[in-house]
VOMAR-578514 format. One record per atom (N, C-alpha, C): residue in one letter; atom name; residue number from 1; z, x, y. Coordinates in steps of 0.1 Angstrom, whole numbers, plus 5000, padded with zeros to 4 digits. Atoms other than C-alpha are relative to their C-alpha. Layout:
VOMAR-578514
- a / CA / NUM / Z / X / Y
...
end
This chain:
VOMAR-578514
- x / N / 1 / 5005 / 5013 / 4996
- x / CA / 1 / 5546 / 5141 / 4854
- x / C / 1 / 4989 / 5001 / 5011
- x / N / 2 / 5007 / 4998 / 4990
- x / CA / 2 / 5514 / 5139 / 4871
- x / C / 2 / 5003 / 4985 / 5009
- x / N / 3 / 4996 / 5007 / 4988
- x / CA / 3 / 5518 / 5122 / 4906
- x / C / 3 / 4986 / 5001 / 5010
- x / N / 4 / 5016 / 4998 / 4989
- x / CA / 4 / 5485 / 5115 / 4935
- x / C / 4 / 5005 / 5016 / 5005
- x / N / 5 / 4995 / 4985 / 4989
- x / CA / 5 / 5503 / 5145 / 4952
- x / C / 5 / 4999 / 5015 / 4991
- x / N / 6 / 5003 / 4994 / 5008
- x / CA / 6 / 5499 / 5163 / 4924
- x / C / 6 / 4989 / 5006 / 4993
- x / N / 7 / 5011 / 5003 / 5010
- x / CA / 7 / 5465 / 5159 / 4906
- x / C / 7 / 4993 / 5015 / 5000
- x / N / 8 / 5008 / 4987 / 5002
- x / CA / 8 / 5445 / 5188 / 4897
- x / C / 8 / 4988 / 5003 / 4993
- x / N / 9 / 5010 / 5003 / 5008
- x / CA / 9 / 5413 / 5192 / 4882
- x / C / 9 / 5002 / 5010 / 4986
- x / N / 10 / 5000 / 4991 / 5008
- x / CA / 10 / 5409 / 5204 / 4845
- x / C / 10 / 4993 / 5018 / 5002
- x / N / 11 / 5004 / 4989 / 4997
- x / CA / 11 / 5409 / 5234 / 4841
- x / C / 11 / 4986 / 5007 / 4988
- x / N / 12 / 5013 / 4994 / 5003
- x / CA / 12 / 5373 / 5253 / 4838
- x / C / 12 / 4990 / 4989 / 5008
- x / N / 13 / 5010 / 5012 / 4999
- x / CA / 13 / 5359 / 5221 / 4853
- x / C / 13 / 4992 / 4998 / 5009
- x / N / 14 / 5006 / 5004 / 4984
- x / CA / 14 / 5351 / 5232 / 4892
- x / C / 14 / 4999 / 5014 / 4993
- x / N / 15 / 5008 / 4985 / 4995
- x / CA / 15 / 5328 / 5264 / 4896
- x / C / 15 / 5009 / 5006 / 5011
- x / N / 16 / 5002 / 4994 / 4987
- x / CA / 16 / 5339 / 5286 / 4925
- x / C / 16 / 4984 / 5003 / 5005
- x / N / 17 / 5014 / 4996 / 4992
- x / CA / 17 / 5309 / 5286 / 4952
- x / C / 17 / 4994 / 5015 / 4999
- x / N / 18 / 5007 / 4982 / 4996
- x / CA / 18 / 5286 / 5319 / 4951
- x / C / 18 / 5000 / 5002 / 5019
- x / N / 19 / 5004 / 4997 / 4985
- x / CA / 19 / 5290 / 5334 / 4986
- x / C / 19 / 4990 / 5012 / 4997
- x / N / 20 / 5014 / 4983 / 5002
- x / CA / 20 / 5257 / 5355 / 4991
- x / C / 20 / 5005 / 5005 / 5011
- x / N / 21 / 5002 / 4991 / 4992
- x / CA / 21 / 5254 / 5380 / 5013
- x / C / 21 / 5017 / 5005 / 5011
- x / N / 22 / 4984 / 5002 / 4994
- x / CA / 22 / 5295 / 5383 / 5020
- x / C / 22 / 5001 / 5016 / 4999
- x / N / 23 / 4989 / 4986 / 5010
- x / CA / 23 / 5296 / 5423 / 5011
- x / C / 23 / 4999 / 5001 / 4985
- x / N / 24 / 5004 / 4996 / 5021
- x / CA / 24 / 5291 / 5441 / 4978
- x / C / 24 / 5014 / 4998 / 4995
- x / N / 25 / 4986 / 5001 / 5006
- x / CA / 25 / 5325 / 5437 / 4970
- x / C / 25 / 4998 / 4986 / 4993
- x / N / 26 / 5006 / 5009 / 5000
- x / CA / 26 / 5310 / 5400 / 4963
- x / C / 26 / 4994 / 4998 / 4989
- x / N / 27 / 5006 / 5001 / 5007
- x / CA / 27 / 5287 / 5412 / 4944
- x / C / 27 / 4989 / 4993 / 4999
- x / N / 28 / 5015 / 5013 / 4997
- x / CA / 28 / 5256 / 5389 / 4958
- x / C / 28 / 4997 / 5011 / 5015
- x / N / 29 / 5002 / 4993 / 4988
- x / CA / 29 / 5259 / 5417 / 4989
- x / C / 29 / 4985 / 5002 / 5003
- x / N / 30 / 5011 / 4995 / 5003
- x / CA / 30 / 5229 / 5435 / 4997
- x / C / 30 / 4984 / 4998 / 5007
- x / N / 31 / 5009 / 5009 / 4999
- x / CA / 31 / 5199 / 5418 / 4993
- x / C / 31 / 5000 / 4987 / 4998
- x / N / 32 / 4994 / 5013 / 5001
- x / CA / 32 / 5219 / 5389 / 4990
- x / C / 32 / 4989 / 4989 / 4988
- x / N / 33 / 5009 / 5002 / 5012
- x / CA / 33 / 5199 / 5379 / 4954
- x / C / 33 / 4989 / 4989 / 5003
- x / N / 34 / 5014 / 5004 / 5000
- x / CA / 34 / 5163 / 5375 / 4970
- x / C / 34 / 4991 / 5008 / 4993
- x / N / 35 / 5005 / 4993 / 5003
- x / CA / 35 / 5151 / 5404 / 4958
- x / C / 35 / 4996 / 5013 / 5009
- x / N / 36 / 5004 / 4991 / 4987
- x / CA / 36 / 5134 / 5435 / 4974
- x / C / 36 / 4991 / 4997 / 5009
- x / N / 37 / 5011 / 5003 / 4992
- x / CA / 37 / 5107 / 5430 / 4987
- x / C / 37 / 4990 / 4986 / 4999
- x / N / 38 / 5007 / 5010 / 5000
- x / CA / 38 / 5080 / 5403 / 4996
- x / C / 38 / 5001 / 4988 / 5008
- x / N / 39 / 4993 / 5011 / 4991
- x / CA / 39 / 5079 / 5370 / 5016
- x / C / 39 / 5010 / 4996 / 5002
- x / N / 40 / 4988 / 5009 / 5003
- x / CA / 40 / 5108 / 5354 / 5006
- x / C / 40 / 5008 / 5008 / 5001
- x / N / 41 / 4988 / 4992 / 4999
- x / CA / 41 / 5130 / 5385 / 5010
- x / C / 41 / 5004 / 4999 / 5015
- x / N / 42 / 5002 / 5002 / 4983
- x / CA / 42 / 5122 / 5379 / 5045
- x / C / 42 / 5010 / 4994 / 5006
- x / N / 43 / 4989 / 5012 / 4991
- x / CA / 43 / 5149 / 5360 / 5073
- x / C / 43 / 4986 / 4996 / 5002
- x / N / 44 / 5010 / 5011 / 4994
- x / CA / 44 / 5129 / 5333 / 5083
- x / C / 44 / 4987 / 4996 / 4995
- x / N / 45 / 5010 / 5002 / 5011
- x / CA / 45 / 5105 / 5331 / 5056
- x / C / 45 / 5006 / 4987 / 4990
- x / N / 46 / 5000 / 5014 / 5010
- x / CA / 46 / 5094 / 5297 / 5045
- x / C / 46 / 4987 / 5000 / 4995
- x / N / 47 / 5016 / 5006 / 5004
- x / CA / 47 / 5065 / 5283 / 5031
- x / C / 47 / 5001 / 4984 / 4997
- x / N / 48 / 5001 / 5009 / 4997
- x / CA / 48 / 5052 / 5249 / 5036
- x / C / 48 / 5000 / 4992 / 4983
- x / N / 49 / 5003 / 5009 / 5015
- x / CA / 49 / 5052 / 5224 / 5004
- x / C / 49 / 4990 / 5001 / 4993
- x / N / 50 / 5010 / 5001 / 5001
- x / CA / 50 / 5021 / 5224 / 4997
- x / C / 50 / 4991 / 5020 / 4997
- x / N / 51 / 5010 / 4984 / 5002
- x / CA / 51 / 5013 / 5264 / 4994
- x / C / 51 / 5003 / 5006 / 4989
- x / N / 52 / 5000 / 4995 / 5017
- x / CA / 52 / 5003 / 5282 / 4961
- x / C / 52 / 4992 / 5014 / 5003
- x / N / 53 / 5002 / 4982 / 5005
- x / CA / 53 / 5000 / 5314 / 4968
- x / C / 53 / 4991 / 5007 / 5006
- x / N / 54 / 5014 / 4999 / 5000
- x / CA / 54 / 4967 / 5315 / 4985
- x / C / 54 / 4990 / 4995 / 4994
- x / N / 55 / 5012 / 5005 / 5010
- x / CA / 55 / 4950 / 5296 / 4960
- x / C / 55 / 4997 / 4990 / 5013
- x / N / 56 / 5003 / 5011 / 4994
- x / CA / 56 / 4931 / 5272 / 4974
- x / C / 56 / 5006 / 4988 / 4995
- x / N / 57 / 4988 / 5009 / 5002
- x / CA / 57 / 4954 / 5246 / 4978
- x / C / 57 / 4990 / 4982 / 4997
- x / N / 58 / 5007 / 5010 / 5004
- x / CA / 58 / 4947 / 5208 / 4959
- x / C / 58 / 4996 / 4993 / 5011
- x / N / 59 / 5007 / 5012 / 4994
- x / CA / 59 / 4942 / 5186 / 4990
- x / C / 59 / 4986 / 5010 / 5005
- x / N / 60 / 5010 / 4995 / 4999
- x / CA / 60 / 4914 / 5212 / 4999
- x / C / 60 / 4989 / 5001 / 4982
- x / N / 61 / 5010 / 5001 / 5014
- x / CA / 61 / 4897 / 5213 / 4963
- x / C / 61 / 4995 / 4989 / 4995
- x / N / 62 / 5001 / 5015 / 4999
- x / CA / 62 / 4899 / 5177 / 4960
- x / C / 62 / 4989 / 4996 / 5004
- x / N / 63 / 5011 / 5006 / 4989
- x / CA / 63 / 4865 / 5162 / 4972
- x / C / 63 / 5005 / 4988 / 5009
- x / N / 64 / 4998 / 5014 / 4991
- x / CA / 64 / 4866 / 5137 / 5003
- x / C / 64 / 4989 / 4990 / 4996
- x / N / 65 / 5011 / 5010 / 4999
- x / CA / 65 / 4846 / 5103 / 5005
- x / C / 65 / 5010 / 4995 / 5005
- x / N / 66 / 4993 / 5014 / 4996
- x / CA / 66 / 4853 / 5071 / 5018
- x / C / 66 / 4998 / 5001 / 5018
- x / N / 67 / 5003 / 5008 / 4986
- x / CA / 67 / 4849 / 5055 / 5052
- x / C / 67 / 5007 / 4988 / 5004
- x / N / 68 / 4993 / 5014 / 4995
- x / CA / 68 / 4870 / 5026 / 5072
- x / C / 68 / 4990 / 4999 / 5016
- x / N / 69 / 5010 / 5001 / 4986
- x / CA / 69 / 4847 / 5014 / 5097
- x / C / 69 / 5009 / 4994 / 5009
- x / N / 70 / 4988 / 5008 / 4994
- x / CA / 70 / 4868 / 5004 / 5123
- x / C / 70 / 4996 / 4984 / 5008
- x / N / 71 / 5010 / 5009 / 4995
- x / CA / 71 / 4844 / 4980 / 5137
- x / C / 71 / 4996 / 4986 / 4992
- x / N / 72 / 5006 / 5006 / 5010
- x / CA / 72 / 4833 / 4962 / 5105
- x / C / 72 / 5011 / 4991 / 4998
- x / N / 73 / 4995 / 5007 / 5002
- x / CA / 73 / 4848 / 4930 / 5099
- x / C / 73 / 5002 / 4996 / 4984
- x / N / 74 / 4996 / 5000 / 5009
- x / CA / 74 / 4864 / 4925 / 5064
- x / C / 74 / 5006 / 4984 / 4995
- x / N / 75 / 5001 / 5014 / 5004
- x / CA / 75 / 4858 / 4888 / 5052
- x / C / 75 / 5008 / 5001 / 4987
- x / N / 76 / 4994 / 5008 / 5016
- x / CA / 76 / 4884 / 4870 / 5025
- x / C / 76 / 4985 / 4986 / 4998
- x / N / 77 / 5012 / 5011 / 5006
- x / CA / 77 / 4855 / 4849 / 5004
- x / C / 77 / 5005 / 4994 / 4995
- x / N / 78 / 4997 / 5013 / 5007
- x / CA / 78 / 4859 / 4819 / 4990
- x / C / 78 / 4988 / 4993 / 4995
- x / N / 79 / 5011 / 5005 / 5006
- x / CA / 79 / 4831 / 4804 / 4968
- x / C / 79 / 5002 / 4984 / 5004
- x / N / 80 / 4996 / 5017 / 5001
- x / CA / 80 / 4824 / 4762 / 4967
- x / C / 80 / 5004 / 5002 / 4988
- x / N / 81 / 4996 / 5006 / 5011
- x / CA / 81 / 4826 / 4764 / 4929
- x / C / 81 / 5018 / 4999 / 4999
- x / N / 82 / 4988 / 5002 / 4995
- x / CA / 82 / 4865 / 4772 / 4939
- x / C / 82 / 5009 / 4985 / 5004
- x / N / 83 / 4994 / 5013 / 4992
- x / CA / 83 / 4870 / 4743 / 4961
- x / C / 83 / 4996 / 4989 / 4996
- x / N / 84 / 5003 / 5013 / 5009
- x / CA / 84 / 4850 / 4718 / 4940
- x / C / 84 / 5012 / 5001 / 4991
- x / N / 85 / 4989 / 5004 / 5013
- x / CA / 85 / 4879 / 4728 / 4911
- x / C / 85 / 5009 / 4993 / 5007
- x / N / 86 / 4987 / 5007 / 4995
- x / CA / 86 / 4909 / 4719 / 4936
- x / C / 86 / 4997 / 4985 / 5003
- x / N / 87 / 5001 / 5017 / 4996
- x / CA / 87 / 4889 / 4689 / 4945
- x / C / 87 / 5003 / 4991 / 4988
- x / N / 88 / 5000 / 5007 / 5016
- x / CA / 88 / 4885 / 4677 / 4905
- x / C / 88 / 5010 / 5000 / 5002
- x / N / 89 / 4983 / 4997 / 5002
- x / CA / 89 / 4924 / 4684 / 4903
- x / C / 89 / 5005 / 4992 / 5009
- x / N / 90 / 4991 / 5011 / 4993
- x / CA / 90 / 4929 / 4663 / 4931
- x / C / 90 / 5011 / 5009 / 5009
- x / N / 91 / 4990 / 4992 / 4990
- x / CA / 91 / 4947 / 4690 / 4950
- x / C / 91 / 4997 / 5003 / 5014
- x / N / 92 / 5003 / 4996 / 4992
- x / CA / 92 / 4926 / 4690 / 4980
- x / C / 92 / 5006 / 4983 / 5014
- x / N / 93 / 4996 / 5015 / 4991
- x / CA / 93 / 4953 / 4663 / 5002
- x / C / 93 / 5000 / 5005 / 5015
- x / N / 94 / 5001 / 5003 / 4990
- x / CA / 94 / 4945 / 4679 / 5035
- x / C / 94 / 4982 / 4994 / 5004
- x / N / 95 / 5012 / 5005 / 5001
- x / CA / 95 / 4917 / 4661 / 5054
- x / C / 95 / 4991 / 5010 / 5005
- x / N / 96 / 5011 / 4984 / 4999
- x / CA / 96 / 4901 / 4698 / 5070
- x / C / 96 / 5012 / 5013 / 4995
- x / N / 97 / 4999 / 4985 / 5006
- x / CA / 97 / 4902 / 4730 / 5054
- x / C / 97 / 4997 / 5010 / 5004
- x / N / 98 / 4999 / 4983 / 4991
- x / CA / 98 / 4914 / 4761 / 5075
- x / C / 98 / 5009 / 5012 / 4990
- x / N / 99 / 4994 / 4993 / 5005
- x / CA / 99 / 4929 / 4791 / 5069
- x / C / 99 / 5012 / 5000 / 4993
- x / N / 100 / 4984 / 5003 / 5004
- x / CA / 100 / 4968 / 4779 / 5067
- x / C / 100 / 4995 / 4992 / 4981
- x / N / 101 / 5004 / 5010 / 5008
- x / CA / 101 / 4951 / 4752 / 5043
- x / C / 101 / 4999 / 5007 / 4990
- x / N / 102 / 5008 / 4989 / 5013
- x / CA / 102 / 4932 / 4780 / 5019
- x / C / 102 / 5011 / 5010 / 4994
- x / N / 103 / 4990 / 4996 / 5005
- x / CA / 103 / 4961 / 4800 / 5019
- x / C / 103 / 5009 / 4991 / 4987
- x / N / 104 / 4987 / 5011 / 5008
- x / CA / 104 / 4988 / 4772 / 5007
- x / C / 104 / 4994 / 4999 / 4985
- x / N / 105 / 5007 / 5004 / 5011
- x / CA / 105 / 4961 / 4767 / 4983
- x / C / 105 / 4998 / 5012 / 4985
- x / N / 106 / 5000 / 4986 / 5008
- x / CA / 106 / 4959 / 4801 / 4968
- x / C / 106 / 4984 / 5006 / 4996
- x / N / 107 / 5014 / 4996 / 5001
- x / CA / 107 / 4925 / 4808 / 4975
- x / C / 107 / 4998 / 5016 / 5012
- x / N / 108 / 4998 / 4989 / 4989
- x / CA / 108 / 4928 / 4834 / 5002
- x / C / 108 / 5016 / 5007 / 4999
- x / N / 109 / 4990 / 4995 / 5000
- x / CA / 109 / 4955 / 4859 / 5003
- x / C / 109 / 5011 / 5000 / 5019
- x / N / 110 / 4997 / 5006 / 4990
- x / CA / 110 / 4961 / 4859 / 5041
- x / C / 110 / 4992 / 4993 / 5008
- x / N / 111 / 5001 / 5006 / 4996
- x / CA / 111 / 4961 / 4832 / 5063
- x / C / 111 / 4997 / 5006 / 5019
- x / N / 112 / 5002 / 4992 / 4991
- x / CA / 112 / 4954 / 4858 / 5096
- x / C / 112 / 4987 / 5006 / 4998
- x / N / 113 / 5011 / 4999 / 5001
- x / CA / 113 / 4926 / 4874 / 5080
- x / C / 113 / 4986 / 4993 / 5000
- x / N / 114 / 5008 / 5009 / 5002
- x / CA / 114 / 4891 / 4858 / 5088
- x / C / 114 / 4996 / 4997 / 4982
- x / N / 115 / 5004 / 5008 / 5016
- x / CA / 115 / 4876 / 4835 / 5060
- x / C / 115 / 4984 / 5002 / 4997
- x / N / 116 / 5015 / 5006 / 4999
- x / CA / 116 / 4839 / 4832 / 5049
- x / C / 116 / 4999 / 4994 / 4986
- x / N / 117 / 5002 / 5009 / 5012
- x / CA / 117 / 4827 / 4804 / 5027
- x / C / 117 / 4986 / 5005 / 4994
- x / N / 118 / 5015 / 4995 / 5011
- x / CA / 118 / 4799 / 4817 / 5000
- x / C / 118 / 4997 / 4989 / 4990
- x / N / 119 / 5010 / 5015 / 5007
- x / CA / 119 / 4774 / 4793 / 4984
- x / C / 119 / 5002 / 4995 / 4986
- x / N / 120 / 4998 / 4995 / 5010
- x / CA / 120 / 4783 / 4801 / 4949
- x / C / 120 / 5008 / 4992 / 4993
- x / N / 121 / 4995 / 5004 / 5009
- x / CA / 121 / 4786 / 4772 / 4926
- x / C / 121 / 4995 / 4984 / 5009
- x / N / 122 / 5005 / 5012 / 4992
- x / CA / 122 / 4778 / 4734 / 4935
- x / C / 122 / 5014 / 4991 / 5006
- x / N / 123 / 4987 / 5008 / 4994
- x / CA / 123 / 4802 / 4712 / 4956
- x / C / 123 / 4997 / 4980 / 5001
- x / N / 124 / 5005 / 5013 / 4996
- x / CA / 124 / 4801 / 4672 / 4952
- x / C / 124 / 5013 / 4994 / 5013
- x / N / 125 / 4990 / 5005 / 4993
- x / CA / 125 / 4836 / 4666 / 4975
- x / C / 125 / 4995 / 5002 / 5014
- x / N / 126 / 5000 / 5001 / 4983
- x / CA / 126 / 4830 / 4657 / 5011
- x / C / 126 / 5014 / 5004 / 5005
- x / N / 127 / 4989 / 4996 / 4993
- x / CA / 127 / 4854 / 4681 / 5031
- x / C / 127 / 4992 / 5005 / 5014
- x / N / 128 / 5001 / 4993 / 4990
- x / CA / 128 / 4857 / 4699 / 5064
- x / C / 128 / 5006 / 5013 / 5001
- x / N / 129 / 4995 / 4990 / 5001
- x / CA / 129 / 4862 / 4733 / 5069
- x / C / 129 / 4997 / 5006 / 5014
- x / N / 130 / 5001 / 4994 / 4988
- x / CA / 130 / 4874 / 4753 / 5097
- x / C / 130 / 4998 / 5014 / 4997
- x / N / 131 / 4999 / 4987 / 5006
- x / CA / 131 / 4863 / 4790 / 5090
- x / C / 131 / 4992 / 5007 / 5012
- x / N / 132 / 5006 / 4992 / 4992
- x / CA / 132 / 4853 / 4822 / 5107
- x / C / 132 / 4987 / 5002 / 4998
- x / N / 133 / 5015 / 4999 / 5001
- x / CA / 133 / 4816 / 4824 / 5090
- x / C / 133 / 5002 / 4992 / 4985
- x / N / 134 / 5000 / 5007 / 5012
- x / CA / 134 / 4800 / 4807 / 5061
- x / C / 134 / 4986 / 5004 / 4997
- x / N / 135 / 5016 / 4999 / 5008
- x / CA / 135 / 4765 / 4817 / 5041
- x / C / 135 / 4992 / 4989 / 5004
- x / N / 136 / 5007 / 5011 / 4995
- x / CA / 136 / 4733 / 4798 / 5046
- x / C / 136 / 4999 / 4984 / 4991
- x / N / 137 / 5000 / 5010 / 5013
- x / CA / 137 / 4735 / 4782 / 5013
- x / C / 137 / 5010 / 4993 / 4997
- x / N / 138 / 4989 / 5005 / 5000
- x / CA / 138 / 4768 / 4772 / 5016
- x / C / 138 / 4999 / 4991 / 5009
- x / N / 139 / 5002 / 5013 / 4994
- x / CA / 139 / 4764 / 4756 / 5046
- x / C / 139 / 4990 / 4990 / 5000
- x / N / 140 / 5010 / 5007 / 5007
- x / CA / 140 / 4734 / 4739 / 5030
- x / C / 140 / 5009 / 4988 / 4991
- x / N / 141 / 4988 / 5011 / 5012
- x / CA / 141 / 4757 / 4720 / 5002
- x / C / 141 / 5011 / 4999 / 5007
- x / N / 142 / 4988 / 5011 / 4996
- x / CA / 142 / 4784 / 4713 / 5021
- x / C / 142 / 4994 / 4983 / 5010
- x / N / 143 / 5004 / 5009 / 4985
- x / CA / 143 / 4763 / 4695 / 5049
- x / C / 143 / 4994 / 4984 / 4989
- x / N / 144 / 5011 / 5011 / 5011
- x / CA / 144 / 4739 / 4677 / 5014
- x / C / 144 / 5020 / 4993 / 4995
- x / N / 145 / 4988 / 5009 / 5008
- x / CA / 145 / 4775 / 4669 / 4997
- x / C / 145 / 5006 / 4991 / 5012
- x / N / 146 / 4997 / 5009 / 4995
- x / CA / 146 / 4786 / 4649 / 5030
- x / C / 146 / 5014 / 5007 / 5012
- x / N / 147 / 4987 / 4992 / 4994
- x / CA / 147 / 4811 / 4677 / 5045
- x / C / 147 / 4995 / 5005 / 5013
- x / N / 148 / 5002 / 4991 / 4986
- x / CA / 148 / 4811 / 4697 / 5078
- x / C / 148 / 5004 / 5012 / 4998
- x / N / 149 / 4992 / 4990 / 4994
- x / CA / 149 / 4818 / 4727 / 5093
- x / C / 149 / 4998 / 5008 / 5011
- x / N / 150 / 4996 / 4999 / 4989
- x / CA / 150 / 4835 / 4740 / 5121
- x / C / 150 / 5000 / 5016 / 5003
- x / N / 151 / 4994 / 4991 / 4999
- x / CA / 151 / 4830 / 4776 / 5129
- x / C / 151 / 5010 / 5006 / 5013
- x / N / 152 / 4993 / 4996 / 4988
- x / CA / 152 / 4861 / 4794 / 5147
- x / C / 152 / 5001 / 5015 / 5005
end
């Protein structure tokens, strides 16, 4: 009658652990199954992730490019022909249009990153906008359609 106090695993079902380097009597004695010779036979012989042997290794063969300027400011754009659609649609119910605003709106992704408004498309809706920069031409048709804007 098997009982908790009792249990046992099938049998063949658990390995016994290899002990290396226990004595030849063991049978893993020895050279404790690294081999003879070479790095790796070594104590304290590692090698880093990334190493092949001497080859020239991929992040070196790889070509570099690219550049983050750390300086350069990285404008979210927003066209008028954009904000003339939400106007048609009737979705534009705040009376100025900032960042929080552009976000909610789904025109900008975040609402922390500066904004810049680009000219690109005609606007007839008189709005206001609060933005970090704006094109010449943009602020040209907002000012003819009857709108403002505020830079912050």
């Amino acid at each position: 009658m098997d009982i908790l106090s009792n249990l046992k695993y099938a049998e063949g079902s658990r390995r016994k652990r290899k002990r290396v380097a226990r004595g030849e009597g063991s049978g893993h004695g020895g050279t404790a199954t690294r081999g003879m010779n070479g790095q790796m036979s070594r104590s304290g012989a590692k090698k880093k992730a990334w190493f092949e042997g001497g080859q020239m290794p991929l992040q070196r063969r790889i070509p570099k490019f690219g550049f983050n300027n750390a300086s350069k400011i990285y404008f979210q754009v927003v066209n008028l022909d954009k904000i003339q659609k939400l106007a048609d649609e009737n979705k534009l119910t705040e009376s100025i249009l900032n960042a929080e605003v552009l976000k909610s709106l789904g025109l900008i992704s975040e609402a922390k990153k500066p904004v810049k408004i680009l000219g690109n498309g005609e606007l007839k809706a008189k709005i206001q906008l609060e933005v970090n920069a704006f094109s010449h031409s943009a602020k040209e048709e907002i000012e003819a359609a009857g709108g403002s804007i505020k830079k912050i």
